[in-house]
C-alpha positions in Angstrom: -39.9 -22.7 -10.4 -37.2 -24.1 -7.7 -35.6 -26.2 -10.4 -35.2 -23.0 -12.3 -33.7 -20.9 -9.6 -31.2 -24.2 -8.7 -30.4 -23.6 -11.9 -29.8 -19.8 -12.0 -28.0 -20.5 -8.3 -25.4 -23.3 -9.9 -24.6 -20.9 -12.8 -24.0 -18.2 -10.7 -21.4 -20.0 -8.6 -19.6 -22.1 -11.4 -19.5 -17.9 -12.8 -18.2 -17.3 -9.6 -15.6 -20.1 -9.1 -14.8 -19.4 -12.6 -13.6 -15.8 -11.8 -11.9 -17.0 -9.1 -9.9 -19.4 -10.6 -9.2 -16.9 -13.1 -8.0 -14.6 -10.5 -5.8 -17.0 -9.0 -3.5 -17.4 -12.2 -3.5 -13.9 -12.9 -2.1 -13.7 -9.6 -0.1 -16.6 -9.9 1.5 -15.4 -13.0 2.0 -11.7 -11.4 4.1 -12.9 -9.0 6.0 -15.2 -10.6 7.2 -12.0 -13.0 8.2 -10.2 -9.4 10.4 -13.3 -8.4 12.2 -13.7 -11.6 12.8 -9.8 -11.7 13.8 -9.8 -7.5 16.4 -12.3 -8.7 17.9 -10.7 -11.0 17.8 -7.4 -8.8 19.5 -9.2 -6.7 22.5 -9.7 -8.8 22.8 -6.0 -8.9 21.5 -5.5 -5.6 25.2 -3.7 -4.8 25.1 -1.7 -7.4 21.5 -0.5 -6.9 22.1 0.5 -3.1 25.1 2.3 -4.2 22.9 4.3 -6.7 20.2 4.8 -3.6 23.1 6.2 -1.6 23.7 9.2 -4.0 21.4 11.4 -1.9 22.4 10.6 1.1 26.2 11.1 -0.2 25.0 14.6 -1.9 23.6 15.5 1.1 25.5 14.3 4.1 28.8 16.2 5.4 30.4 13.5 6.5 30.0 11.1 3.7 27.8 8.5 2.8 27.5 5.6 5.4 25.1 3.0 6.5 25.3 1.1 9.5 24.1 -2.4 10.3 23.0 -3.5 13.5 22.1 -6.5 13.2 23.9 -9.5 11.8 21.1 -10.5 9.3 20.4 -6.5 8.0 23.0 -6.3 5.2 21.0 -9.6 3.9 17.7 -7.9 4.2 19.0 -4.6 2.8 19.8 -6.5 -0.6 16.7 -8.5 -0.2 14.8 -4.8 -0.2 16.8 -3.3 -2.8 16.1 -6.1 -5.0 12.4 -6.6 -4.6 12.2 -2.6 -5.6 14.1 -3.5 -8.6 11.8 -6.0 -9.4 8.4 -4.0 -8.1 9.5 -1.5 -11.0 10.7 -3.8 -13.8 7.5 -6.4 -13.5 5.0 -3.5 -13.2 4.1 -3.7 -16.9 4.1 -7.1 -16.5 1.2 -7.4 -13.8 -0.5 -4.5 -15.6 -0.6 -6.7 -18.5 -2.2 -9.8 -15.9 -4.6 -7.1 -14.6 -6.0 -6.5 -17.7 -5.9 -10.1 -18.9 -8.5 -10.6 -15.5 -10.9 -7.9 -16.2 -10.7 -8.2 -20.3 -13.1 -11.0 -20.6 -15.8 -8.8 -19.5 -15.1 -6.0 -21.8 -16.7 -5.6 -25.5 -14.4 -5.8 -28.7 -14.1 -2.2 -28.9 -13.4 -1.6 -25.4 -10.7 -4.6 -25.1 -8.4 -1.8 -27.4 -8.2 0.1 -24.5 -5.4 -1.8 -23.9 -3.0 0.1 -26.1 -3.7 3.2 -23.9 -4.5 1.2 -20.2 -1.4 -0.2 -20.2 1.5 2.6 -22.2 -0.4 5.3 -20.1 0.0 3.7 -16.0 3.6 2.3 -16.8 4.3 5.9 -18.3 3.0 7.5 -15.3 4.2 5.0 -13.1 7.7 5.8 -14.3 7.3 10.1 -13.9 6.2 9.1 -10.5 9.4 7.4 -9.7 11.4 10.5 -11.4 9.6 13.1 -9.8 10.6 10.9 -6.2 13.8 10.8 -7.1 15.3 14.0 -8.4 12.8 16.7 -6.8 11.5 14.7 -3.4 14.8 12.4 -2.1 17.0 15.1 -2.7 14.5 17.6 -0.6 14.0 15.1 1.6 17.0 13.7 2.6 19.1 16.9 2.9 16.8 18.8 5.5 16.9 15.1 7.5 20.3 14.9 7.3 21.2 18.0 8.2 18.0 19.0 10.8 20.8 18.8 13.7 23.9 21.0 14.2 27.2 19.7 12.8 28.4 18.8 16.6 26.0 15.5 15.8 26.8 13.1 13.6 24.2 11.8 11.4 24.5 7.6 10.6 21.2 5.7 9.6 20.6 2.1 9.4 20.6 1.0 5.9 17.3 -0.5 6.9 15.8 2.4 8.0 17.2 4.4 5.1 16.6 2.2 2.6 13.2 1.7 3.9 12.5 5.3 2.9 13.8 5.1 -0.2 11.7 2.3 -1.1 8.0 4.0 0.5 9.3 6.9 -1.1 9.8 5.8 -4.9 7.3 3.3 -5.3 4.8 4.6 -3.8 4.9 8.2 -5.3 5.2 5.8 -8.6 1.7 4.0 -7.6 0.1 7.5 -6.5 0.8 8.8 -10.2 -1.5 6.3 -11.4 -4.6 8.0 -10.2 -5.8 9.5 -13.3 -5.4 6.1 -15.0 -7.6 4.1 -12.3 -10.6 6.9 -12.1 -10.7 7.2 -15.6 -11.9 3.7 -15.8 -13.6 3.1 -12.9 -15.5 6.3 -14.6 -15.5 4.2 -17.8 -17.7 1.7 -16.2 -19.9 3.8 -14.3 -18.7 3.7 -11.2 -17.7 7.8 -10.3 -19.0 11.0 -11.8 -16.7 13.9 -12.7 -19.5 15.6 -10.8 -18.7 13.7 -8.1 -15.0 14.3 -7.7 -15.9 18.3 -8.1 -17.8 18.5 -5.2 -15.9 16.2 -3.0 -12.6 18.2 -3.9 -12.1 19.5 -0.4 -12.1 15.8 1.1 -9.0 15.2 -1.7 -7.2 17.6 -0.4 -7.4 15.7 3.0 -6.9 12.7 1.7 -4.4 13.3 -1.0 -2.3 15.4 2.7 -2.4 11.8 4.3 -0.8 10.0 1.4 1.4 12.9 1.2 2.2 11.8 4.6 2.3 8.3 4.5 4.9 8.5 1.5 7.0 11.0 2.6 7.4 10.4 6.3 9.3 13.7 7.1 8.6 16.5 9.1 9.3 19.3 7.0 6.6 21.1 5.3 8.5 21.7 2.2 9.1 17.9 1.4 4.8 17.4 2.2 4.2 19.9 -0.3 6.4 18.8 -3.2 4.4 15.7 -2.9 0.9 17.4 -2.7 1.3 19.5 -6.0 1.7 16.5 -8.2 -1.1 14.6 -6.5 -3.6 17.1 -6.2 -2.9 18.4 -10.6 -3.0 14.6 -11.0 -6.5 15.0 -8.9 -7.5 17.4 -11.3 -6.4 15.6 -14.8 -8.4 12.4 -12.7 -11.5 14.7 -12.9 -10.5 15.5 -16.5 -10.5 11.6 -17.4 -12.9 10.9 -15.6 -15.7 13.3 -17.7 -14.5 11.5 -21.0 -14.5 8.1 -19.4 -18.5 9.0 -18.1 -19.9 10.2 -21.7 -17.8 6.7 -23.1 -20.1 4.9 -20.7 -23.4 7.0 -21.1 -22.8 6.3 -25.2 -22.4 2.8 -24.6 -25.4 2.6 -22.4 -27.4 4.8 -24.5 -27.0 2.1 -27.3 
């Protein structure tokens, strides 16, 4: 009986390290796709912060300007612009290394979730960063650039600024990809669409704090633009994530 449960005990760990290893090259492989696209951001890194600074130039009276205070922040300014050139362009790409990790345990039939996993989060993924940039940035950065009277003047740090930008598209991108992730974590069993009805008030608290957290602004307007996406994407989540539970009671059921 203690041989047999060696046994069960070395499978389980080879199983283990194998998984492992496997996540290690997906990850290996993930970011290797963000380095070569952060290099090649970086060739258009000027070009890109020009593009960043259209809000700020739509928005600000006395013209678009970004100080630098320290001698190595222009540097780190590129270095930022170009790594959220390359967080967008690779995001299919570790999409694609995501599922590559998590195919293996999926049947035949379910593997061809691929063609929607995978069209559907870079789709969303991409609204996200369009709904941050020509409804939330320009909101955003005209009531902050304007909060004080015109005897101020208003000059950010391109760090700080670009900072912003950054927490403000990306993120909002990631955040649109909610219905994606609960429809299959629903897929597998994980939540009920019964679940996420009756905890609806707790999303509203939490979807406020990443309203928040992306949008760092004090205004009450700019908070909630970035709630009413979130919280109809909340509902399509619940949507998905009623299909994605009668998918896994079928397949269980079999």
């Amino acid at each position: 009986m203690s041989e047999i449960e060696e046994t069960g005990n070395a499978d389980q760990q080879q199983t283990l390290l194998g998984h492992l290893n496997e996540l290690r090259i997906r990850l290996t492989w993930a970011v290797v796709g963000l380095a070569v696209m952060t290099i090649i951001g970086f060739v258009f890194a000027e070009a890109l912060l020009n593009f960043l600074l259209a809000p700020y130039a739509a928005s600000s009276p006395q013209g678009a300007g970004l100080q630098t205070l320290r001698p190595t922040e222009g540097l780190e300014t590129f270095f930022r612009v170009s790594l959220l050139f390359g967080g967008v362009l690779s995001m299919p790409w570790i999409l694609v290394q995501l599922w590559l990790f998590i195919s293996p345990g999926l049947t035949t039939k379910e593997r061809r979730y691929v063609y929607i996993f995978i069209p559907s989060a870079v789709f969303l993924f991409a609204l996200g960063i369009a709904f941050a940039w020509f409804v939330l940035a320009p909101a955003a950065i005209f009531f902050l650039a304007n909060f004080l009277p015109d005897v101020f003047m208003t000059e950010w740090t391109s760090q700080e600024y670009i900072s912003f930008m950054i927490k403000l598209l990306f993120w909002l991108g990631v955040s649109f990809e909610m219905p994606v992730v609960v429809y299959f974590i629903a897929r597998v069993g994980v939540v009920t669409a019964k679940t996420l009805r009756q905890q609806w008030r707790f999303a509203v608290v939490g979807v406020a704090v990443l309203a928040a957290m992306i949008t760092p602004s004090i205004d009450p307007v700019t908070m909630l633009l970035t709630m009413f996406p979130l919280l109809v994407l909340y509902g399509l989540s619940i949507v998905l994530a009623y299909v994605g539970q009668r998918q896994f009671e079928r397949s269980m059921a079999v």
